[in-house]
C-alpha angles and dihedrals in degrees: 000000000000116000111173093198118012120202124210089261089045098050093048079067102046110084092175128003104196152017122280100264097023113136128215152161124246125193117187137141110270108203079187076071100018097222125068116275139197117231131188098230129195112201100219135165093277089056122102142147119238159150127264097244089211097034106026102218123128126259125181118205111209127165109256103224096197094044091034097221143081120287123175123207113201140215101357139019153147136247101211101170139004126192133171 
């Protein structure tokens, strides 16, 4: 499934969002850096979409390429590119 921008109800629905392997770019507000930030993402098989059990907003775990780990944005984003 492609969403291209992807809204707090929309997101409750979505269990996976892409293929294992597919890349993208994600763009979200980061309060660790207190200003929104672009990452180069990797689905792999540790990625998911979910709800904060406590909190109930939406995350999204994605594999940072450049930082080569996993990185979660919260509550809202936006898919910018995906590429195979």
């Amino acid at each position: 499934m492609l969403l291209s921008h992807i809204t707090e109800s929309e997101n409750n629905m979505v269990k996976q969002q892409f293929d294992i392997g597919t890349y993208f770019t994600i763009k979200y507000y980061a309060d660790k850096h207190s200003k929104t930030i672009t990452r180069r993402a990797k689905w792999t098989e540790d990625c998911l979409v979910g709800t904060h059990k406590v909190h109930k907003y939406p995350y999204i775990k994605y594999f940072d390429v450049d930082a080569n780990g996993i990185r979660c944005a919260s509550k809202s984003w936006e898919i910018l590119e995906v590429r195979k």
